[in-house]
C-alpha positions in Angstrom: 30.4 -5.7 -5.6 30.6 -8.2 -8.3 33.3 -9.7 -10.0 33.6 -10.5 -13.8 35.6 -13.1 -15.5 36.6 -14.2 -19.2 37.9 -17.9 -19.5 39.4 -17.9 -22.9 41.3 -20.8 -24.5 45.0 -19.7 -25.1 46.2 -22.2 -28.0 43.3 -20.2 -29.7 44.5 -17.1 -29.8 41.2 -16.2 -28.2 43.2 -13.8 -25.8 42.6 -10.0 -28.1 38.7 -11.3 -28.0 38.8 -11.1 -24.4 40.7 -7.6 -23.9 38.1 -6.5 -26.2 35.0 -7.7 -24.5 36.9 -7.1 -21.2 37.7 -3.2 -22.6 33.5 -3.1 -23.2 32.3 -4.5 -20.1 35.2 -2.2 -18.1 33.7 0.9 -20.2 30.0 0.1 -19.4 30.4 -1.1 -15.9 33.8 0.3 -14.6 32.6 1.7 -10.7 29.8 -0.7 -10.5 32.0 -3.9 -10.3 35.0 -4.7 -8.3 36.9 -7.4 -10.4 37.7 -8.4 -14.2 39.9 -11.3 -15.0 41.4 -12.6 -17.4 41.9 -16.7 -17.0 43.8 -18.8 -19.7 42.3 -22.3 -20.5 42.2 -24.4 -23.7 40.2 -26.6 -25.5 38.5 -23.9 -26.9 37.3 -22.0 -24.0 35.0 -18.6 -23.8 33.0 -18.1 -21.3 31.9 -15.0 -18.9 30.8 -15.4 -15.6 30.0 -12.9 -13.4 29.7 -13.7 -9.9 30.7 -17.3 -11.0 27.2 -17.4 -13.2 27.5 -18.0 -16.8 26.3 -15.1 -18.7 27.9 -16.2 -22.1 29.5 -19.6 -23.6 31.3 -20.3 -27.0 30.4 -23.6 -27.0 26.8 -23.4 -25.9 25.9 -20.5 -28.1 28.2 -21.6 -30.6 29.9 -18.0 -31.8 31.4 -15.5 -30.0 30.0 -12.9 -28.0 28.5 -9.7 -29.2 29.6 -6.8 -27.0 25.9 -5.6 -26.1 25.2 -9.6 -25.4 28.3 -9.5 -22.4 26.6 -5.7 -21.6 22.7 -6.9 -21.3 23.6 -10.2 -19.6 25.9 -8.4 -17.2 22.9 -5.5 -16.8 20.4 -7.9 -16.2 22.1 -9.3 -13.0 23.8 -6.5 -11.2 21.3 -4.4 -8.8 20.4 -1.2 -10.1 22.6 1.3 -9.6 21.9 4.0 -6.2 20.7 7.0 -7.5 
């Protein structure tokens, strides 16, 4: 199953961003994936990969993330859940 990570920059203070987002995706996708982590970086770092793909980056988009953005770009990857 996959495996999520948030990269977030700690000298920041980017790190109640991630628990938030992290809380979302956990809420949305809680049985279908095995792993969420939290990693500290710096120099302004937020990005979310799942499965080491980038679903979401500070700098590229250039604002944060909107919960439903993490959701759909994690959604759009993971296999469709057994019925």
């Amino acid at each position: 199953m996959p495996e999520v990570a948030i990269t977030y920059c700690v000298p920041c203070r980017y790190q109640q961003k991630a628990l938030q987002d992290a809380d979302a995706i956990l809420k949305q996708f809680g049985q279908r994936i095995t792993d969420l982590r939290l990693v500290p970086g710096d120099h302004g770092v937020y990005d979310v990969r799942l499965d080491g793909d980038l679903i979401f980056s500070l700098d590229k988009a250039e604002r944060f993330p909107e919960a439903s953005d993490l959701i759909e770009g994690i959604r759009s990857r993971l296999p469709a859940p057994r019925v």
